[in-house]
Structure formats: structure tokens, C-alpha cells
N, C-alpha and C positions, 0 to 999 in steps of 0.2 A: 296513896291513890294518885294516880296521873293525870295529869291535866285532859288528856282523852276519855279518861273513864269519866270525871268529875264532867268532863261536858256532853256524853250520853248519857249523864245523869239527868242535868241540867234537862235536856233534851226531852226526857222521861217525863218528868216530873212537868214539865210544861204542858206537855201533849196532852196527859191523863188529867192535869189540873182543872185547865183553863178551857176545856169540851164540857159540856152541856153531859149532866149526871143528876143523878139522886140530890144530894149535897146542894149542885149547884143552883137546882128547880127549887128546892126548898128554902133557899138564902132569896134568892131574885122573891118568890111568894110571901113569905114571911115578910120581908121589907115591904112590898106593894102594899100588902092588907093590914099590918100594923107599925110600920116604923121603920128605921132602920137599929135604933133602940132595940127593940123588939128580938128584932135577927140577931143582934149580937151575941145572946144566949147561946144560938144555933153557932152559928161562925165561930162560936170559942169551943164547942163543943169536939168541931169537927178535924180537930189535930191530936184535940184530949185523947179522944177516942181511936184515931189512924192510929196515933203514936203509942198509943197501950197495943192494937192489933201489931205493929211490925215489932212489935217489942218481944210479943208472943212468938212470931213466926221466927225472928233472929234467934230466940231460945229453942227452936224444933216444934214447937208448940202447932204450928199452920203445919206441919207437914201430917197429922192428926189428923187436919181434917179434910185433907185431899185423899186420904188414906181411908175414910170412914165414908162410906156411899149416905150410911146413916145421918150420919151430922153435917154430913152437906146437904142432905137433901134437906134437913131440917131449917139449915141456915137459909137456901134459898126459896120455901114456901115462907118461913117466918119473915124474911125481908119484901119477896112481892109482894106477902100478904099485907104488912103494914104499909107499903106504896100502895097500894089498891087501895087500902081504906081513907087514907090521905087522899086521895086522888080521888074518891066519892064527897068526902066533908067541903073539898074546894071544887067541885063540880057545880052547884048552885048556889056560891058566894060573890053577893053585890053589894054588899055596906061593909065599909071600912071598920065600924064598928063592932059586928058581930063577929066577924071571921076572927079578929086576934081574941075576942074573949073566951071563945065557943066552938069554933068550927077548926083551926088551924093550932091547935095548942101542940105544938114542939118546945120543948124547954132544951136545959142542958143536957141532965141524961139521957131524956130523948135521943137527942143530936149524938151521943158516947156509945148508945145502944146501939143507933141504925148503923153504925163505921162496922157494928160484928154480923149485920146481919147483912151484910154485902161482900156477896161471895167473891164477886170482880176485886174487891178490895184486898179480899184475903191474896188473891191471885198475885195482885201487883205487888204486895206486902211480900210474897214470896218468890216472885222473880226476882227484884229487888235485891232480897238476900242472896240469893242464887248467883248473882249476875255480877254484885258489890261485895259481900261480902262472906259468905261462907266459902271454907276451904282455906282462907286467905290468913297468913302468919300474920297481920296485925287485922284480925276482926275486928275485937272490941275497939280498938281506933276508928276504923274504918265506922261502924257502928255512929260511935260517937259524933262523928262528922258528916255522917250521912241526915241522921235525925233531924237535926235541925233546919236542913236544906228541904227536908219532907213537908215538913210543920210549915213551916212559912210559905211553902206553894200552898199547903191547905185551907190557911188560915187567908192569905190575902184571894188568892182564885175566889172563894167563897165573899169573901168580902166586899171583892170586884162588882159580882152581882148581883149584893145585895145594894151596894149605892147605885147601881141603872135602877132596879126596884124601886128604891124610896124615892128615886129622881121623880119616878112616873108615880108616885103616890097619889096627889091629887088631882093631875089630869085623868088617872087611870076613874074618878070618882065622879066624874061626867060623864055626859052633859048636862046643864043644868036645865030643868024646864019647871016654870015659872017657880025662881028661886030654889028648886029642893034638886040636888045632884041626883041622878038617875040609877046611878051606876052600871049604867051600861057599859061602858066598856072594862070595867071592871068582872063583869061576870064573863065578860070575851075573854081577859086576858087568863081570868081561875079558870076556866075550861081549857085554854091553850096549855098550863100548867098541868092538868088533871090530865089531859092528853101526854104529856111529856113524863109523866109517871109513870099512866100506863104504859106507855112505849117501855118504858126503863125496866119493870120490871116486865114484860114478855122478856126484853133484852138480856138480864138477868137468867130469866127460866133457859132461854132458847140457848147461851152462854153456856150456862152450869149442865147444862143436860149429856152433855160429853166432856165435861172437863176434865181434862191429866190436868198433871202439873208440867206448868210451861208450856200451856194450850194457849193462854191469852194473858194479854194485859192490863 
């Protein structure tokens, strides 16, 4: 690989990172309402999970499901759907306490699942290939060296936002009046979140509603 390719990689992987997505809403939330403990579950999920989808699509596997109207369409009601439902449970969350036990429960496979059920993802997972690596007399190298570059935009982007999260944990848990924290701005910020969901998944629907392959990134 050239050091021009390796830095439209670079390029790539920043732009699609480190922008406000699925992923990133759910790392930033998760940290606010319980922790940044909490999120980590999430944040290690979300490379498990990437890096099993491009591992697919480098095997021919993603090009199945650009091929199939059927399982695309399946992949993105199943994926808005679960952003929608996420995006109702943190809609009227104001105690720090209840939303990590009860209302925002993402764990790991959670976090491994939502990577298949984002069709954007598959997309990028198979440009990726497209662009990097298939066709090319050292794939599997290429392969190889590409992976890791993936994983660690995954892993840290996600990560990034979940420490602004936990930073605002307990401001976000006022104001206080006489002694008991409000939560007021806490249920501003779970709405501004439940807003950035739904926006994602229309975004998703409106996305995948004409998708070829090598429509989007």
C-alpha cells in the first residue's frame, strides 16, 4: 500500500469516525447516565463488532446484502427500529440512577449486534474493500493492515465521546434545589440524544432507500 492510499485511508476513517452517528450518540449517553465504566462495555463492542462486518464484506459476504433488496431492507427497519426504541427509553430520563439500570441497557453484544444492523456501515465496510483492497495481488496483507487502522479509529472516536459524557455526568444531574439534584438538564441533554437518534435512523431509512453499491459512505 502507498503512502497516498494509506493517507486516504487515514482520511476516511477520520471523517466517518469522529462525526456524530449511532455509535457515537450512544458512547457520549451511556457515559452521561451511567459512567464511563458503564460505556466501556459499548466502546469495546464497537470494533468487535465493525471488525467481524468488514471481515465479512472482505470475504464477498456484504456484497449479499447489497444484492438482496430483502435483507437490506431487513437490516435497515431492524437497525431504525432499535434506534427508535433507544431513542423512546432515553426520551424521559432524568435520574442518573434509573437510566443505567433500566432504561438505557446496551451491553456488549448489544454494542456487536447494532455494527450489522447499520446498513451505512455495511456500505463503508464495502467501499473500504472496494477501494483498498479487493482486486489487489497482496489483499490479504493489505487486509491485514488495513484492520487495525479500522479498529482503533472505532475504538478511540467512540471512546472520545464517551469521556466529554462522563466529564458532564454530574453537572448534567442539576440543578440542585433545596439539596436534591433536579435533573433537569439531564432530561435536556436524553432528549437532545433521543433527537440525534431519530435523526440517524430517518438518516439511515432516507440513505438505504436507494442504495447501490458505492452510493455512500
Amino acid at each position: 500500500m502507498t503512502a497516498s492510499e494509506f493517507s486516504a485511508l487515514l482520511v476516511l476513517a477520520t471523517a466517518t469516525s469522529f462525526t456524530p452517528g449511532p455509535n457515537t450518540t450512544l458512547s457520549t449517553a451511556l457515559a452521561a447516565n451511567g459512567g464511563l465504566p458503564r460505556a466501556l462495555r459499548f466502546i469495546a463492542a464497537v470494533p468487535v463488532g465493525w471488525g467481524l462486518l468488514f471481515a465479512l464484506c472482505a470475504a464477498g459476504v456484504g456484497s449479499l446484502v447489497v444484492a438482496a433488496p430483502l435483507l437490506r431492507g431487513a437490516i435497515l427497519l431492524g437497525g431504525s427500529g432499535y434506534l427508535l426504541w433507544l431513542a423512546r427509553r432515553l426520551w424521559g430520563s432524568r435520574s442518573l440512577s434509573t437510566v443505567d439500570a433500566s432504561r438505557l441497557a446496551v451491553g456488549f453484544w448489544q454494542g456487536v449486534g447494532l455494527q450489522f444492523l447499520n446498513i451505512k456501515a455495511w456500505m463503508l465496510a464495502l467501499s473500504i474493500v472496494a477501494g483498498w483492497i479487493a482486486g489487489q495481488p497482496d489483499a490479504p496483507q493489505r487486509f491485514v493492515a488495513v484492520l487495525p487502522v479500522l479498529l482503533a479509529f472505532a475504538f478511540f472516536s467512540n471512546l472520545s465521546y464517551a469521556l466529554v459524557g462522563s466529564l458532564l455526568r454530574h453537572w448534567l444531574a442539576g440543578p440542585v434545589v433545596d439539596g436534591q439534584a433536579t435533573g433537569a438538564r439531564l432530561l435536556v441533554f436524553n432528549r437532545g440524544m433521543a433527537l440525534a437518534l431519530l435523526l440517524t435512523a430517518g438518516w439511515m431509512l432516507a440513505g438505504g432507500a436507494g442504495l447501490s453499491f458505492g452510493g455512500t459512505a
